[in-house]
N, C-alpha and C positions, 0 to 999 in steps of 0.2 A: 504493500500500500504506500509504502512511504517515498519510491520508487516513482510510482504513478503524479502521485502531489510533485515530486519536485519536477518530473518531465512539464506536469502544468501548468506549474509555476514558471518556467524559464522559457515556456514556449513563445513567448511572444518579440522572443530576439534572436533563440536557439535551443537545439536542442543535443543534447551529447549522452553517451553513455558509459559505464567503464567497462564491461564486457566486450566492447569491440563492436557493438548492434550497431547496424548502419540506419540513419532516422533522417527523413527528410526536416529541412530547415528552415529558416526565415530570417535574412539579416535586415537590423534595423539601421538603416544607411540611407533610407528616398531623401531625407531631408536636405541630406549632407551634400555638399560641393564634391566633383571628381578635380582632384588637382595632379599636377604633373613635376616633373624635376629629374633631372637626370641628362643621359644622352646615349650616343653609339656605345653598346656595351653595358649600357647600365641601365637604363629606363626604366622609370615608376612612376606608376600613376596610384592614387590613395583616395579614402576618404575615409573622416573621422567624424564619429560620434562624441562628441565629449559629456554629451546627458550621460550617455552610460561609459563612459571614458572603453572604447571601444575605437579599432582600427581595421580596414579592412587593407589590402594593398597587395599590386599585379607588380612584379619585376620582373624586365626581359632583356634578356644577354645578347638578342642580335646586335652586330658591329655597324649595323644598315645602318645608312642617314634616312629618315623616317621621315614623313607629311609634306613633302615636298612635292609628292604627286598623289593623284587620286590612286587609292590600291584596297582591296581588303586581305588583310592580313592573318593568318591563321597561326597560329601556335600552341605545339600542342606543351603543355605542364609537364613537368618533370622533377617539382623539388628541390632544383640546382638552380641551373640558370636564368629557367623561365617556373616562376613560381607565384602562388600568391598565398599571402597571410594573414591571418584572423590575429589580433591580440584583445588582451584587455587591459587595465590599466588601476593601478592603485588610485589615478591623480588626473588631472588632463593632460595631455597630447596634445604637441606644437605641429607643425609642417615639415621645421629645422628636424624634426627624429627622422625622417626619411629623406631630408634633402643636404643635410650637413656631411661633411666625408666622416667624420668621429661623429658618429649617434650620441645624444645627451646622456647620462647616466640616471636622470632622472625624466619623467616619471617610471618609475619600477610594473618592470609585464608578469602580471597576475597569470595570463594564459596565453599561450603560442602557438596555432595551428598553422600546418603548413601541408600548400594544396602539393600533394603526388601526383594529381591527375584530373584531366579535363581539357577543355579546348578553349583557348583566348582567343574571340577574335577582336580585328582592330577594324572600324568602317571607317578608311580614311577621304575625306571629301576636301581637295585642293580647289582654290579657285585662282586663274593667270589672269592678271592683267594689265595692257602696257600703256593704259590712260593714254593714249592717244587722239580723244576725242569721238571714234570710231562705234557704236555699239556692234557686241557681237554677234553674230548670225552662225545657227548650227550649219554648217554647209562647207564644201569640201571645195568650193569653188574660188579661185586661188582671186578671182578680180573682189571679192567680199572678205567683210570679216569673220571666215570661218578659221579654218583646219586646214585649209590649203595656205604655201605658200608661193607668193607671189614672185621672189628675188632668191627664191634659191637656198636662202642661208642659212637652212637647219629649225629656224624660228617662223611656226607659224602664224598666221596674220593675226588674229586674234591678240599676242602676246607678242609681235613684233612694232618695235614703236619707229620704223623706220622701215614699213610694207614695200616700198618700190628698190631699197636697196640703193638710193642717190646719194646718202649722207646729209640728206637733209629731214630731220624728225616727223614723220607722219601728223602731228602736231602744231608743226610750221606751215603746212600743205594743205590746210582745209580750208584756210578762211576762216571770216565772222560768222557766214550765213550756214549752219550744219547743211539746212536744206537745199542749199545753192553751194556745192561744194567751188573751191577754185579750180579753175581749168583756164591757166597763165595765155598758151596759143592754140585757146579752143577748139581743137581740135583731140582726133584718139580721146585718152582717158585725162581722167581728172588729175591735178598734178601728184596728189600723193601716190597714186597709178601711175604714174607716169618716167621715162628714165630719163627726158629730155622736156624739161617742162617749158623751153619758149620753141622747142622745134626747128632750132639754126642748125641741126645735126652732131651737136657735142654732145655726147651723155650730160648732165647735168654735174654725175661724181668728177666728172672730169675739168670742167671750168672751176678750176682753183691754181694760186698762184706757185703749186710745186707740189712734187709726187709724196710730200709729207702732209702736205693740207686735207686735212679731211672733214672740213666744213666749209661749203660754198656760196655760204651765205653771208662771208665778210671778204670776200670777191667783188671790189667793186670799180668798176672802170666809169661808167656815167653815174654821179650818185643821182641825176633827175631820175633815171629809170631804176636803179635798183641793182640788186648782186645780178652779174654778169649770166648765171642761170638761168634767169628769168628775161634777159635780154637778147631781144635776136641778132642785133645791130653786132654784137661782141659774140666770137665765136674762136675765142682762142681754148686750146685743148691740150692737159695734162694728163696722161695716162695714170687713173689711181685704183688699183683695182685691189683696194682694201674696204674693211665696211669697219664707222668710227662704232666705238664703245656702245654697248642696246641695253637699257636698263627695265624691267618688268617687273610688278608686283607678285607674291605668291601669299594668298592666305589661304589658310587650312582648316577644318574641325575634326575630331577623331571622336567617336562612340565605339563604347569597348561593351563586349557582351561575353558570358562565361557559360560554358557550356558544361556538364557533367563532372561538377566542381566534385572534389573529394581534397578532404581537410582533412592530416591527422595528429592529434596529439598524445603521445604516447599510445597507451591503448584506447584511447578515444576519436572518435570517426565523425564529422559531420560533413554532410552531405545538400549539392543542391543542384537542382536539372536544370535551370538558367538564374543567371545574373546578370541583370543588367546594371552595369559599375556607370554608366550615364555618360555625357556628353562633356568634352570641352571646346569650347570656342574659342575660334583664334590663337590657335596652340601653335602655329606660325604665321606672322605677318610680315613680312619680309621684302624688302629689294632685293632684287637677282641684278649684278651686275657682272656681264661678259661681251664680248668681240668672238663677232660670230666668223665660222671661216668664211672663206671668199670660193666660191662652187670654180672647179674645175672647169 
């Protein structure tokens, strides 16, 4: 009987036994924030209860650079590397106990489970983008802001902040009016489409004052008309078949779910067929800054 009372008593955060009985569970964690810390090699994410001074927490040993692209992630638990752990806690629980390299010595852990098995997965959702002014369109069509790229250079349109590959910022090429894009000698495409935007025959990367210049937008022979680019009248040409510095945003969210969790503590076993450890937002927000190559 006495057995039964304490299973009932304790059910409404967990349940455990000392004979080794495997009992399904229930952590009390909805409340609580998923927070993150770590990195390649070490990664954890946690949440803590401090009402009932309780921790839950996922540790994974991949060397992977992580949330930089959209992926779902599977990992299976092991106890080692890729683990997660139940505590409890004499006192409350800071962030610093699983983000610090020397853990606090205080507060003191009452109980320590640790999961041998189950499956983490990780739902990573990345989002690119190269503020360009552009909105994105799902489409593979390299004249739009999809997944095609227009100039060759590895970086699709979407996430490329210089679409035509001229060296001049997609950014600089649109004009005031979104709806009336610029098109300098109206003709073909508009200039951020464009490799030659006044049409005098000179790529447009190429009208600059030496084969290290790679902005041709302080090229200026008439200043009445403007950088020599956009001028048809001036059609001198520099061979520059480099593409300057592309800079894009990356921000990320990850949702972590736990699948066929098995916890043990000595001869005590808890158990739970999903967990859902919840969402963080904006677990990367980041500039990407690279020089993309130049296409064969």
């Amino acid at each position: 009987m006495k057995k039964y009372l304490m299973i009932f008593a304790m059910s409404l955060f967990l349940s455990a036994c000392n004979d080794g009985e495997v009992i399904l569970t229930s952590f009390n964690f909805g409340d609580a924030n998923l927070e993150f810390c770590g990195g390649p090699g070490d990664y954890v994410f946690f949440k803590i209860n401090n009402q009932a001074a309780e921790s839950i927490a996922l540790q994974l040993g991949t060397t992977d650079v992580l949330f930089f692209e959209s992926d779902t992630l599977e990992v299976n638990l092991d106890g080692n590397a890729n683990k997660v752990t139940y505590r409890s806690f004499n006192d409350v629980v800071m962030a610093n106990y699983f983000c610090d390299n020397i853990p606090p010595t205080t507060p003191g852990v009452i109980s320590n489970f640790v999961g041998t098995d189950g499956l983490a997965t990780l739902f990573i959702t990345a989002i690119f983008d190269d503020n360009d002014g552009i909105p994105f369109e799902n489409t593979d069509d390299p004249m739009k802001e999809g997944f095609g790229d227009f100039d060759n250079d590895g970086l699709p349109n979407f996430y490329d902040d210089d679409d035509d590959g001229d060296n001049v910022p997609t950014i600089s090429e649109i004009g005031d009016d979104p709806n009336n894009l610029m098109n300098t000698d109206g003709e073909d495409n508009v200039d951020y489409l464009d490799e030659d935007d006044d049409n005098d025959g000179v790529l447009t990367r190429y009208e600059v004052s030496n084969e290290n210049d790679l902005d041709p937008r302080d090229d200026i022979t008439d200043p009445s008309v403007g950088p020599d680019y956009l001028n048809p009248a001036v059609s001198n040409e520099i061979i520059v078949d480099k593409f300057r510095v592309h800079t894009y945003n990356v921000r990320s969210d990850v949702r972590i779910r736990i699948d066929n969790l098995v916890l043990v503590s000595e001869n005590e076993q808890i158990t739970r067929e999903t967990l859902s450890l919840g969402t963080i937002e904006d677990i990367v927000n980041s500039d990407i800054t690279l020089t993309p190559d130049f296409p064969d």
